[in-house]
ZANUDREN-562654 format. One line per field, with one value per atom (N, C-alpha, C, O): residue in one letter; atom name; x, y, z; residue number from 1. Coordinates in Angstrom, 2 decimals, decimal comma. Atoms other than C-alpha are relative to their C-alpha. Last residue first. Layout:
<rs>
residu = (A ...)
atome = (CA ...)
X = (X ...)
Y = (Y ...)
Z = (Z ...)
num = (NUM ...)
</rs>
This chain:
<rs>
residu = (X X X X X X X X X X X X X X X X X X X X X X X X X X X X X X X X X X X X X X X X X X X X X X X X X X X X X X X X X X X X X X X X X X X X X X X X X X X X X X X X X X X X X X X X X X X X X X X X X X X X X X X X X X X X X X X X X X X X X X X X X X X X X X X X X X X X X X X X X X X X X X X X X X X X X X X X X X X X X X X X X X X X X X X X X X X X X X X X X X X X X X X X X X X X X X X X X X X X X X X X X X X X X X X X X X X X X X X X X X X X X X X X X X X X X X X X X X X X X X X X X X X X X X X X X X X X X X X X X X X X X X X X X X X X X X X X X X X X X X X X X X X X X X X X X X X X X X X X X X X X X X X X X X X X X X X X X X X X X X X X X X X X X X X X X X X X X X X X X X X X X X X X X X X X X X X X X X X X X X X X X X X X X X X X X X X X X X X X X X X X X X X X X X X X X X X X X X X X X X X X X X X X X X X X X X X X X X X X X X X X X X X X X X X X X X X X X X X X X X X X X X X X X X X X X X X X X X X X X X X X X X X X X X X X X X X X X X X X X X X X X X X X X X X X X X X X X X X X X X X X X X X X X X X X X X X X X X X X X X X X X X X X X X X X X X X X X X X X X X X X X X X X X X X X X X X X X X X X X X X X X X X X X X X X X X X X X X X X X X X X X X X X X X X X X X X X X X X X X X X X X X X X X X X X X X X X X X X X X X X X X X X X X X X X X X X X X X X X X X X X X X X X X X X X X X X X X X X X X X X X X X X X X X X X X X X X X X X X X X X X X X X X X X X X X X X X X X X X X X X X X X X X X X X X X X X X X X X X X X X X)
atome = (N CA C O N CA C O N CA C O N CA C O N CA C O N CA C O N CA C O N CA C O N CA C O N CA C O N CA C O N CA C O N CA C O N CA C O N CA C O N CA C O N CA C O N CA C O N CA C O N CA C O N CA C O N CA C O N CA C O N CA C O N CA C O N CA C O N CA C O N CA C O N CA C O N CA C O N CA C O N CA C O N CA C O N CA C O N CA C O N CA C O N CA C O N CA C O N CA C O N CA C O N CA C O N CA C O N CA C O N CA C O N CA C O N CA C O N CA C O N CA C O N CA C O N CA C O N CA C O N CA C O N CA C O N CA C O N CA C O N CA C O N CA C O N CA C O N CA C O N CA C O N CA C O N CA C O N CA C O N CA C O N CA C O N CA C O N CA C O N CA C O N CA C O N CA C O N CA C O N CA C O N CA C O N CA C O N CA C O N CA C O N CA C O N CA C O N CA C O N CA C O N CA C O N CA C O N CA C O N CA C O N CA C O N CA C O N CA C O N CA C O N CA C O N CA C O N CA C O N CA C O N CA C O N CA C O N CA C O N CA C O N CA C O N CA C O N CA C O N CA C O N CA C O N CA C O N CA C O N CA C O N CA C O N CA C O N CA C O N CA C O N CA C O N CA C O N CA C O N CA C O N CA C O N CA C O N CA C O N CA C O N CA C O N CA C O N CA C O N CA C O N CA C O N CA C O N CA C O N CA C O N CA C O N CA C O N CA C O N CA C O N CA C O N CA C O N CA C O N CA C O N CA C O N CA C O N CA C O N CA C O N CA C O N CA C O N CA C O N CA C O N CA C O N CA C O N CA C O N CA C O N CA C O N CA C O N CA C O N CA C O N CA C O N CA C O N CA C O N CA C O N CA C O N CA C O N CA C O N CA C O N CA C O N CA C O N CA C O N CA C O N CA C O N CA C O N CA C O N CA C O N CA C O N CA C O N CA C O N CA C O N CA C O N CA C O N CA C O N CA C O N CA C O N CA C O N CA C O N CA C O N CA C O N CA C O N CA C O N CA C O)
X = (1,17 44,22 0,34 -0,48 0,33 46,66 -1,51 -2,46 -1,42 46,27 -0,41 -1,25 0,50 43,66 1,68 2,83 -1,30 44,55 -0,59 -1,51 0,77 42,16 1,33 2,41 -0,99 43,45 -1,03 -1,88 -0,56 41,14 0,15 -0,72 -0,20 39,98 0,52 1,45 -0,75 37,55 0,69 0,07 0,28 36,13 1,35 2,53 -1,12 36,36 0,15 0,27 0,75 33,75 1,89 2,98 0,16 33,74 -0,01 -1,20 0,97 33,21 0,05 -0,91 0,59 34,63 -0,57 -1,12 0,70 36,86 -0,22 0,60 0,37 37,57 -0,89 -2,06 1,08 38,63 0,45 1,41 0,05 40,37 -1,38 -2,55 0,24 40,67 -0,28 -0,96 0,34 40,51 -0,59 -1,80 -0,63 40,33 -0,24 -1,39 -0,59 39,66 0,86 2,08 0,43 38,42 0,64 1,82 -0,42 39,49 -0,68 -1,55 1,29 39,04 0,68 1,90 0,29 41,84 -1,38 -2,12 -1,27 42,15 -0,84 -1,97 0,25 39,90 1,29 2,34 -1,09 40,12 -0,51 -1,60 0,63 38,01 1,31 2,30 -1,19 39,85 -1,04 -1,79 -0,82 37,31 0,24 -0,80 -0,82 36,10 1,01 2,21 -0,62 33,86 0,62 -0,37 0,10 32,02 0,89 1,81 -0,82 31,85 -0,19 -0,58 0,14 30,46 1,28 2,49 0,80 30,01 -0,14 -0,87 0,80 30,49 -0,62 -1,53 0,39 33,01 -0,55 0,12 0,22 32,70 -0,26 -1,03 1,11 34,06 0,20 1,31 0,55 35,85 -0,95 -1,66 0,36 36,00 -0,16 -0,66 0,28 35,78 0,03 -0,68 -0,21 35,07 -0,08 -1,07 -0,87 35,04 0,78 1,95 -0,09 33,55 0,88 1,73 0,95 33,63 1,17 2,35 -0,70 34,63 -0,95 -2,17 0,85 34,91 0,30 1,42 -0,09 37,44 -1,09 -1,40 -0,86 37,43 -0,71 -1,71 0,00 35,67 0,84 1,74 -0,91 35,84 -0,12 -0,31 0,23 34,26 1,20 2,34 -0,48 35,32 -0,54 -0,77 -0,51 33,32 0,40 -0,66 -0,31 31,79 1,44 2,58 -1,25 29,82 0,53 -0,07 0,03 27,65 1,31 2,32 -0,98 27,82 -0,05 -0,01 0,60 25,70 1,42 2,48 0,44 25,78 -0,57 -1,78 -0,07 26,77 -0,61 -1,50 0,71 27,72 0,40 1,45 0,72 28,51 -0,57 -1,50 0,74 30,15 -0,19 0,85 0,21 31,51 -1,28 -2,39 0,18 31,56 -0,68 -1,85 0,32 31,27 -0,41 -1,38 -1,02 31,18 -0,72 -1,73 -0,90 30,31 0,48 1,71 -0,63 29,19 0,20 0,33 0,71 29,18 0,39 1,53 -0,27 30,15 -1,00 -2,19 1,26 30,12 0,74 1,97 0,66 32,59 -1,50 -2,49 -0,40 32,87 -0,47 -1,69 0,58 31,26 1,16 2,06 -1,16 32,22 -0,88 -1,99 0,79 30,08 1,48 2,52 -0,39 31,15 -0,60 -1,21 -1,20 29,67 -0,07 -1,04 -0,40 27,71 1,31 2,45 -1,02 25,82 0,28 -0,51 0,71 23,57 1,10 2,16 -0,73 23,42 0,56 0,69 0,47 21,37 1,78 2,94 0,44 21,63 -0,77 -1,91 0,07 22,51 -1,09 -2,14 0,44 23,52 0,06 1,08 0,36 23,99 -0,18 -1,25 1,41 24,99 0,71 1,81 0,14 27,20 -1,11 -2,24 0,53 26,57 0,06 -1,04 -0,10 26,75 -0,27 -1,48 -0,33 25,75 -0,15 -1,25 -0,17 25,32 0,87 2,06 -1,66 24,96 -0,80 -1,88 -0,32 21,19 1,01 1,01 -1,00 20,97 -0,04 -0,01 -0,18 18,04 1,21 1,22 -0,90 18,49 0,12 0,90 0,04 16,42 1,03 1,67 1,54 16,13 0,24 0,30 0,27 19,67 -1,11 -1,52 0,65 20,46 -0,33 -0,39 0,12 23,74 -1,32 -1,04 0,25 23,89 -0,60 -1,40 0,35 24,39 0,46 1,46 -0,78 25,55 -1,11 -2,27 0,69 25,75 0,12 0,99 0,73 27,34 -0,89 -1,73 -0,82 28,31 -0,76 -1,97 0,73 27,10 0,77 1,69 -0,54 27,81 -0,36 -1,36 0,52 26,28 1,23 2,40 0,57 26,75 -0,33 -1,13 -1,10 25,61 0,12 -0,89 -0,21 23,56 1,57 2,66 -0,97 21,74 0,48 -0,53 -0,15 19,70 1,40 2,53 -1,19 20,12 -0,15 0,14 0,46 17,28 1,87 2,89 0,43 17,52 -0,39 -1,27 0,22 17,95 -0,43 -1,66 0,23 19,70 -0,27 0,48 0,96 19,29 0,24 0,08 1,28 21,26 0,10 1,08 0,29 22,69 -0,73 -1,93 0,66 21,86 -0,21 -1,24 0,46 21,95 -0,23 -1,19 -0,22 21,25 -0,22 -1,20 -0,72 20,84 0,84 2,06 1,18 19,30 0,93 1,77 -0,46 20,95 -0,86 -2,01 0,63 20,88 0,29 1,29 0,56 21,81 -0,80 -2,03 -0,35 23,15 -0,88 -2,04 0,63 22,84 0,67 1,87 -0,67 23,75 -0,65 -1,87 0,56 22,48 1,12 2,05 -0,23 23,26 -0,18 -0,31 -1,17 21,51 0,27 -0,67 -0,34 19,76 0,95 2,06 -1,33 18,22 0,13 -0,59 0,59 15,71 1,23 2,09 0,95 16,39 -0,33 -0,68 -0,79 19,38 -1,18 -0,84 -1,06 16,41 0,76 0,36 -0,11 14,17 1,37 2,24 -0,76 13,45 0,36 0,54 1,36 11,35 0,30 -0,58 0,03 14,01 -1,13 -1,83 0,48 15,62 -0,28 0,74 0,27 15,59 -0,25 -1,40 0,74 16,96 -0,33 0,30 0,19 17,76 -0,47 -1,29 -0,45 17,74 -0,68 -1,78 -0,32 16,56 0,61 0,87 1,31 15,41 -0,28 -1,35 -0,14 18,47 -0,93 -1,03 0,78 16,83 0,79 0,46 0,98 17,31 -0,25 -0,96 -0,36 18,61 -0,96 -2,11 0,58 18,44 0,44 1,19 -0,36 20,77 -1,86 -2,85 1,27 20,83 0,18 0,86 1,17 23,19 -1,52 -2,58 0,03 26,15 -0,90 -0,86 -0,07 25,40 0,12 -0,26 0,96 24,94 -0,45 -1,53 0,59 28,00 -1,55 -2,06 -0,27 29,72 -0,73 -0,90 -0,68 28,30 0,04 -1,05 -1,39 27,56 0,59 1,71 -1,08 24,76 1,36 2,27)
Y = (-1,33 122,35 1,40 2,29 -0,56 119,77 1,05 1,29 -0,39 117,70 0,30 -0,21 -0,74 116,18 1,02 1,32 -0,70 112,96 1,34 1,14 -0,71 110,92 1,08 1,35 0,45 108,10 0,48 -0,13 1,09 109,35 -0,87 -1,41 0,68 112,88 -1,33 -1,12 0,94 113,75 -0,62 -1,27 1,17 117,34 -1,09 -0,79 0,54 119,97 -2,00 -3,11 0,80 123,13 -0,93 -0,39 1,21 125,38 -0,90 -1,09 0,03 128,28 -1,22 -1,93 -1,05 127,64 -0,26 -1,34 0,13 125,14 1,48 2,39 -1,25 125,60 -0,48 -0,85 -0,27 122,62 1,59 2,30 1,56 121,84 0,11 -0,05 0,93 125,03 -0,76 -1,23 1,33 126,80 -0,51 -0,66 0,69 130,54 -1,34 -1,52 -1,14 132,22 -0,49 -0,40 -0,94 128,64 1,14 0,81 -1,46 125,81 0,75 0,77 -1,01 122,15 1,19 1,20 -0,61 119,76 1,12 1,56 -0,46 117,10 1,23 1,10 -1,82 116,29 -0,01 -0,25 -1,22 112,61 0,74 0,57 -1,41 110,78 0,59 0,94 0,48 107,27 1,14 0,44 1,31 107,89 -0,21 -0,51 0,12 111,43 -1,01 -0,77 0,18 112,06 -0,43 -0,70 1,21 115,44 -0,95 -0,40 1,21 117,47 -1,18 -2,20 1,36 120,96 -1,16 -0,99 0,65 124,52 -1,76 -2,46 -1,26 125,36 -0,82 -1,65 0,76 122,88 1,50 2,48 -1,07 124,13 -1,02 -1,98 -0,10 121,57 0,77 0,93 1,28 121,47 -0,74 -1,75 0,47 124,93 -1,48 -1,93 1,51 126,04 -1,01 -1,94 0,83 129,85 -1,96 -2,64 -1,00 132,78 -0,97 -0,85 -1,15 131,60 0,65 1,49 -1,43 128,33 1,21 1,32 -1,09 125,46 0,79 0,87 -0,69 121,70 1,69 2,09 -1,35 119,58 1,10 1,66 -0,48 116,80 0,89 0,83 -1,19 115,27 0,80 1,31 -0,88 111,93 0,80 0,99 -1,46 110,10 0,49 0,54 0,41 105,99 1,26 1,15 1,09 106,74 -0,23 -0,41 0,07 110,31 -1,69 -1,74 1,07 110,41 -0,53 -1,37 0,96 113,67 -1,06 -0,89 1,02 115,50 -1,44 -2,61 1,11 118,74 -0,65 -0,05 0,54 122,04 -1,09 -1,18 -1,06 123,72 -0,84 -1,45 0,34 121,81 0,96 1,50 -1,06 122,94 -0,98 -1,79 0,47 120,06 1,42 2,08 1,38 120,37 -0,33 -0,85 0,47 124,07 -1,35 -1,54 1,15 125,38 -1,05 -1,82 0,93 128,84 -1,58 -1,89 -0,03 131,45 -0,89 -0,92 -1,20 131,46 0,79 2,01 -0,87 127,85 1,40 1,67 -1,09 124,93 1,19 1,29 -1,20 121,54 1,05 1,08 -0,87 119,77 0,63 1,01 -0,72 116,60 1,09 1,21 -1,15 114,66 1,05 1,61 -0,78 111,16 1,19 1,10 -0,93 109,04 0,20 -0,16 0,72 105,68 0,94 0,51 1,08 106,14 -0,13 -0,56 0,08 109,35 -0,84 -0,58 1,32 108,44 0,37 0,16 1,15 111,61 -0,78 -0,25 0,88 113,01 -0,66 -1,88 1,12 116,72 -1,29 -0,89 0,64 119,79 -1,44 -1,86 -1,19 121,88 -1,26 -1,77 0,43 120,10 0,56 0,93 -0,68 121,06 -0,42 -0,98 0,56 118,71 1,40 1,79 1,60 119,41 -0,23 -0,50 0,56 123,25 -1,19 -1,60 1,95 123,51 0,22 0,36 0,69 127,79 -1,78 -2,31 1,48 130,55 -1,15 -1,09 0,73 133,38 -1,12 -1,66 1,50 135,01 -0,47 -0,55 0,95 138,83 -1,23 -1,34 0,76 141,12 -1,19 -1,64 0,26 144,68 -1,49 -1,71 -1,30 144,84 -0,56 -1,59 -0,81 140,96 1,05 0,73 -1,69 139,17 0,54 0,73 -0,49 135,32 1,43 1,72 -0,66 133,46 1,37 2,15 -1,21 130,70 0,73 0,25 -1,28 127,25 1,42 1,59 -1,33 124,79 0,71 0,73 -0,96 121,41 1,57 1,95 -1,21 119,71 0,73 1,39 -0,56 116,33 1,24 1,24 -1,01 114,04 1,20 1,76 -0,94 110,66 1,59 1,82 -1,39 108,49 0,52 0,29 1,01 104,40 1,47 1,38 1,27 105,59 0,00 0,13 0,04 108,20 -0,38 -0,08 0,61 107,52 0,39 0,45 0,60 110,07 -0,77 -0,29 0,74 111,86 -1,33 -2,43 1,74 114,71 -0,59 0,07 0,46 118,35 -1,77 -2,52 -0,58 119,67 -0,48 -0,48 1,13 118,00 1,17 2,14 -1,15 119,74 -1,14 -2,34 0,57 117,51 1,07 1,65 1,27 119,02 -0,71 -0,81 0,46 122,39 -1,51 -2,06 1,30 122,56 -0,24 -0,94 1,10 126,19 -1,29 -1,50 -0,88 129,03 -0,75 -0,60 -0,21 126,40 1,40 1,95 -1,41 124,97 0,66 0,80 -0,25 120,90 1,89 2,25 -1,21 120,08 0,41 0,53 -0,61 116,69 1,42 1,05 -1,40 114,02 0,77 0,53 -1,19 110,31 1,21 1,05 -0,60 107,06 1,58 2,05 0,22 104,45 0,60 -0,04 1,23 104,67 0,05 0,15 -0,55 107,59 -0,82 -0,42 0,33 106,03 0,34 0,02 -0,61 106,82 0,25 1,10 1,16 104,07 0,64 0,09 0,51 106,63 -1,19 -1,65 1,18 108,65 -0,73 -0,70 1,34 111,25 -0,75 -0,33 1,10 114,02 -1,05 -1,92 0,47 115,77 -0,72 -1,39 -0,62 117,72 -0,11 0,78 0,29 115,54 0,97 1,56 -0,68 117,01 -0,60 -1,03 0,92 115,68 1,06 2,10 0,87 117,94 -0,95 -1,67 1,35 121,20 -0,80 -0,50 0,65 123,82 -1,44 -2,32 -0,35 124,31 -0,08 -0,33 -1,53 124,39 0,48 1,68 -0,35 120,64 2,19 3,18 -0,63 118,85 1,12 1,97 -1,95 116,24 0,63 0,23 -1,09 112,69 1,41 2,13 -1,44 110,03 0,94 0,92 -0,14 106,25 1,59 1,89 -0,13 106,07 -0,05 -0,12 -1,07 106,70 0,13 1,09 -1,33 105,22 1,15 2,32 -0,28 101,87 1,22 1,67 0,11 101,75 0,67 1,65 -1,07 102,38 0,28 1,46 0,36 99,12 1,32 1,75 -0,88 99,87 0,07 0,58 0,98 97,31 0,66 0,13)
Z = (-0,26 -112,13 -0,29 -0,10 1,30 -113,06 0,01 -0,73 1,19 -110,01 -1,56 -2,30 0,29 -106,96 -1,11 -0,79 0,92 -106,45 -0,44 -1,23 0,89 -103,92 -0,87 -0,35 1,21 -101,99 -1,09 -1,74 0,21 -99,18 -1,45 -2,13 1,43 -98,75 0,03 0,81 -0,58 -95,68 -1,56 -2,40 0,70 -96,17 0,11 0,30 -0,20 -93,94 -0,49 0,02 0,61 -94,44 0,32 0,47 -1,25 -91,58 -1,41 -1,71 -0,93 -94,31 0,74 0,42 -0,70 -97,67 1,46 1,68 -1,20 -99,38 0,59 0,66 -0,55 -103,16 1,71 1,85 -1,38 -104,84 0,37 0,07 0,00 -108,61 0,90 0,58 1,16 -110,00 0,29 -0,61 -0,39 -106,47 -1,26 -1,37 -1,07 -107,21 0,36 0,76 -0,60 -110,39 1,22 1,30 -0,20 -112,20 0,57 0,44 -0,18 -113,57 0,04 -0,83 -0,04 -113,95 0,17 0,30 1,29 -115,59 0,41 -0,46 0,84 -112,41 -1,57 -2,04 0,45 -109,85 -0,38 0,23 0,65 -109,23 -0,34 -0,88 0,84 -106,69 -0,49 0,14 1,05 -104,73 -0,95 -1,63 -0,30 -101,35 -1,50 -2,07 1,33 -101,16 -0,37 -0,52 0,09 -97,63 -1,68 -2,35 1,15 -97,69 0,35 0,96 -0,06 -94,85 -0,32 0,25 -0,04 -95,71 0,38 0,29 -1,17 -94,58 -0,21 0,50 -1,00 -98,27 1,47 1,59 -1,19 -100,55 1,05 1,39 -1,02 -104,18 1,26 1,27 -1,31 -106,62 0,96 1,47 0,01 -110,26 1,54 1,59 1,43 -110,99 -0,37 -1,39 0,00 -107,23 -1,94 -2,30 -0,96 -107,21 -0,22 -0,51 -1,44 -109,29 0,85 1,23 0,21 -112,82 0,88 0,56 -0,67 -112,54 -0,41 -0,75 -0,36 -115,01 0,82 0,71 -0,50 -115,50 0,29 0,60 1,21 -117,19 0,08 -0,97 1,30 -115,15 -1,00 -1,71 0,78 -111,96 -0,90 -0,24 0,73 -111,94 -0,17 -1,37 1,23 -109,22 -0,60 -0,12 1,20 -107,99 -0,66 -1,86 0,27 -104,48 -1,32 -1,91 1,65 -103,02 -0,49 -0,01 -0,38 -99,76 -1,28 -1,94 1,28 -99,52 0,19 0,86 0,36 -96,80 -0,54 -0,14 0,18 -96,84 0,34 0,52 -1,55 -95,32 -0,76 -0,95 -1,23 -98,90 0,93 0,34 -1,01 -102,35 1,55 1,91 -0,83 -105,67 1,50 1,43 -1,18 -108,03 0,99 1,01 0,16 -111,64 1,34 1,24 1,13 -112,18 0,16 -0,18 0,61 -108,48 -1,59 -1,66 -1,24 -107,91 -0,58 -1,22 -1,32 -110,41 0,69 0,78 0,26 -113,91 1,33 1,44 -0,90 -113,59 -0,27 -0,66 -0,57 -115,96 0,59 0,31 0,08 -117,30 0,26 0,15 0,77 -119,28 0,57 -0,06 1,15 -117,08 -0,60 -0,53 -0,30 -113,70 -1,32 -0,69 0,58 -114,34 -0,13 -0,64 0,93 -111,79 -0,27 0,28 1,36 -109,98 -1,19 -2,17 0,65 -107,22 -0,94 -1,56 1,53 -105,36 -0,29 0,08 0,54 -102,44 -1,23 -2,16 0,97 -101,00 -0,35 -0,01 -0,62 -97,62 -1,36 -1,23 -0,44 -97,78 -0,21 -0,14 -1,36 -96,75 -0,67 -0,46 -1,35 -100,19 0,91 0,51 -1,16 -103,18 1,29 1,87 -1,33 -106,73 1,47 1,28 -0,92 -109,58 1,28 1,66 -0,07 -112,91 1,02 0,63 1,61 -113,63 0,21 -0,16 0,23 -109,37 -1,47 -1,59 -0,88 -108,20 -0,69 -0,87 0,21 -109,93 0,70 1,01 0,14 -107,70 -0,79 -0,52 -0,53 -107,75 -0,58 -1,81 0,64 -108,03 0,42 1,65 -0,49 -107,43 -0,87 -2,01 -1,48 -107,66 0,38 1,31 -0,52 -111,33 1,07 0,84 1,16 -112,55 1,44 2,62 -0,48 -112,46 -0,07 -1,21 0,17 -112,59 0,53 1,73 -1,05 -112,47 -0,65 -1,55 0,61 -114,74 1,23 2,03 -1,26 -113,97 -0,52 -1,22 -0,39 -116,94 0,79 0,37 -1,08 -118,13 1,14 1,92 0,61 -120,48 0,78 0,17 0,84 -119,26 -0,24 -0,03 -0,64 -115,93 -0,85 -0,25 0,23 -116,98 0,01 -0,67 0,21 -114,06 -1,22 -0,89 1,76 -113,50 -0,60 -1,53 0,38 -109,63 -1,41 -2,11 0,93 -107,92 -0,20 0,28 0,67 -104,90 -1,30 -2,00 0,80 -103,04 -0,64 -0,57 -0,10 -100,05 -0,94 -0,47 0,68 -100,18 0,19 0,38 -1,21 -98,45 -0,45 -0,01 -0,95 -101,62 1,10 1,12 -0,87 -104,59 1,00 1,00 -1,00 -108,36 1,47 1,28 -1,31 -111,02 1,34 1,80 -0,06 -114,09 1,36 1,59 1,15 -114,18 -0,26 -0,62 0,64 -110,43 -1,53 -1,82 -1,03 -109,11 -0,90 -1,61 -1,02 -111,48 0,59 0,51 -0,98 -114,30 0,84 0,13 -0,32 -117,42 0,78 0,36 -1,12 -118,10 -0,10 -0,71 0,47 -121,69 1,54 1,49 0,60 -120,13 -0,82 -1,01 -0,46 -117,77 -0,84 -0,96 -0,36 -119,04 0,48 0,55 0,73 -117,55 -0,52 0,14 1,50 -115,72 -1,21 -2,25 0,60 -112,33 -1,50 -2,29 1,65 -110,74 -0,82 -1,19 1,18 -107,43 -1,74 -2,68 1,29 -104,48 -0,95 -0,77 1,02 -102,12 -1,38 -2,42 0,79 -100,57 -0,95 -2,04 -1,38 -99,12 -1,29 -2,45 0,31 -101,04 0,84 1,60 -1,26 -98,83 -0,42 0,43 -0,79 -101,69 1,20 1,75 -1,20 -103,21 0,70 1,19 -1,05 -105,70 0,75 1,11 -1,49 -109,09 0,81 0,66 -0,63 -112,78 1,58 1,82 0,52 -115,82 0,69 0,11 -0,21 -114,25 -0,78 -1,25 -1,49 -116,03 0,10 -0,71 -0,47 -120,07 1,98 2,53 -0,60 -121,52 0,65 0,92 0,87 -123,56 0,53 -0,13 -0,57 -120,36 -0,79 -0,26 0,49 -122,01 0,60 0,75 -0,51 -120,28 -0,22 0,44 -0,09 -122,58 0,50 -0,22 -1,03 -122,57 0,59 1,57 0,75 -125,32 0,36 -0,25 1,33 -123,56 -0,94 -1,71 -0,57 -120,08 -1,15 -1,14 -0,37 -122,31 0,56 0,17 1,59 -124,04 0,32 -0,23 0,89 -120,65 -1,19 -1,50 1,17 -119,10 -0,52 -0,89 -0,59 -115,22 -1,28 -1,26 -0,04 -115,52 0,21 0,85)
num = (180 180 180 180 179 179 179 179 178 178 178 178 177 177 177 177 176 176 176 176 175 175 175 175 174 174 174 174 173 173 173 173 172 172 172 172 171 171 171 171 170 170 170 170 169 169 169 169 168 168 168 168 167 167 167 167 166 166 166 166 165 165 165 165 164 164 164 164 163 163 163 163 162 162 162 162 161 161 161 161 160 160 160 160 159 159 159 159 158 158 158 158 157 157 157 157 156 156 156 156 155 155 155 155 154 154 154 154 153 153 153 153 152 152 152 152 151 151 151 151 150 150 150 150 149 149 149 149 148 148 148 148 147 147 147 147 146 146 146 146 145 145 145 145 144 144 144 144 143 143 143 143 142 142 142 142 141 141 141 141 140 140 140 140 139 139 139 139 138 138 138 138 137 137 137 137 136 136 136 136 135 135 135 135 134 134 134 134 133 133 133 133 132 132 132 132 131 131 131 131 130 130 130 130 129 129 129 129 128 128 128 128 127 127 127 127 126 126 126 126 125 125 125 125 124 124 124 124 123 123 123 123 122 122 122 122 121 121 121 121 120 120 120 120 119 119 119 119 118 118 118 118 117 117 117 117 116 116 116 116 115 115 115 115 114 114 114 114 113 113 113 113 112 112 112 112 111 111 111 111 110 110 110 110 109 109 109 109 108 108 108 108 107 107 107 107 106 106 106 106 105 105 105 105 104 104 104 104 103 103 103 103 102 102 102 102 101 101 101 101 100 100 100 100 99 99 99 99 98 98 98 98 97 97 97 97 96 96 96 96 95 95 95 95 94 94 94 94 93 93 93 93 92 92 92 92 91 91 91 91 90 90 90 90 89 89 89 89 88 88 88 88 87 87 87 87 86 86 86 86 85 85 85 85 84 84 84 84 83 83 83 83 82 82 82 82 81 81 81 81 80 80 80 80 79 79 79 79 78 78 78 78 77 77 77 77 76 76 76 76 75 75 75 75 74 74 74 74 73 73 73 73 72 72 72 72 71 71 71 71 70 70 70 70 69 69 69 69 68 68 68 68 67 67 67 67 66 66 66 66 65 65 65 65 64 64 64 64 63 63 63 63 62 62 62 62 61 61 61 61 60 60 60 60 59 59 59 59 58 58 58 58 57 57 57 57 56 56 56 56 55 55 55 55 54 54 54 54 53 53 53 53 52 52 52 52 51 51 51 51 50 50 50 50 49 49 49 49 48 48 48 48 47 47 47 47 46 46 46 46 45 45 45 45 44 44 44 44 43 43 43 43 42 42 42 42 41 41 41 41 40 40 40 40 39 39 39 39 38 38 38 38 37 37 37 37 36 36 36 36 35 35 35 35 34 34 34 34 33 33 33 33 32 32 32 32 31 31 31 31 30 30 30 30 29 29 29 29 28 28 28 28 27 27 27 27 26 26 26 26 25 25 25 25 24 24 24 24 23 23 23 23 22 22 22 22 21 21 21 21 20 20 20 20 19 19 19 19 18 18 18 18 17 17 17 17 16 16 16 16 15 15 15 15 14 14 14 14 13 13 13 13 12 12 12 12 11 11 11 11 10 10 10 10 9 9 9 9 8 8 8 8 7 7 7 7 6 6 6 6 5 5 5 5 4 4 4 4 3 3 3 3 2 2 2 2 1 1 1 1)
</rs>
């Protein structure tokens, strides 16, 4: 229903145990995350939501506590990448989320995305952190559009708010990005 009361006591923990939700089956905008919160997520990629090559809906979303962690075993290193949601090559609908209090121990606190373009409507990202890059969203090779989205209060090394990388050229409209 979109009722606040409800998004707060309708709670998905992911316990620190990885992501908390995962599209990466091609799901299409029919496949939908409505009303709910996301939280105790902690993965490399995606603690809170995982998106790969999928274009899912998510609506009615609080998306809190969540964290990416950059993994080491002998020579091999993996960047952390999205504590709120991840997304690499795909399309997905995000309205009417509040993306808060996660974080990354590199790029992208709130939002992480690379060769996708996601289409973002009434988001809040706030109070989010990376490590190096993007503390409230990583833009990689992407072209997101960002219709009335605030980024305010995130922080990281470079690009508290946004961090654009690589051909990436995202479309902002009556969007406020401040206090970063």
């Amino acid at each position: 229903t979109g009722d606040s009361s409800y998004i707060s006591q309708t709670i998905l923990d992911g316990k620190q145990k990885g992501s908390v939700v995962r599209f990466e089956n091609n799901e299409t905008n029919g496949a939908s995350l409505v009303g709910v919160t996301v939280t105790g997520g902690n993965a490399v990629e995606g603690g809170g939501i995982y998106i790969k090559g999928a274009s899912p809906t998510l609506s009615h979303l609080l998306i809190t506590g969540n964290k990416a962690h950059t993994c080491e075993v002998g020579s091999y290193v993996k960047e952390a990448s999205g504590g709120g949601i991840y997304v690499e090559g795909g399309k997905p609908s995000i309205n009417k989320v509040r993306i808060s209090e996660n974080s990354s121990e590199a790029e992208g606190g709130g939002i992480y995305m690379n060769s996708s373009d996601p289409s973002m409507d009434l988001v809040k990202v706030r109070s989010n952190t990376a490590s190096t890059f993007g503390g409230g969203i990583y833009f990689g090779n992407s072209g997101p559009t960002l219709s009335r989205v605030v980024v305010e209060y995130n922080e990281a090394v470079d690009g508290g708010g946004l961090y654009l990388s690589a051909f990436s050229s995202p479309s902002l409209v009556n969007t406020v990005v401040g206090n970063n």
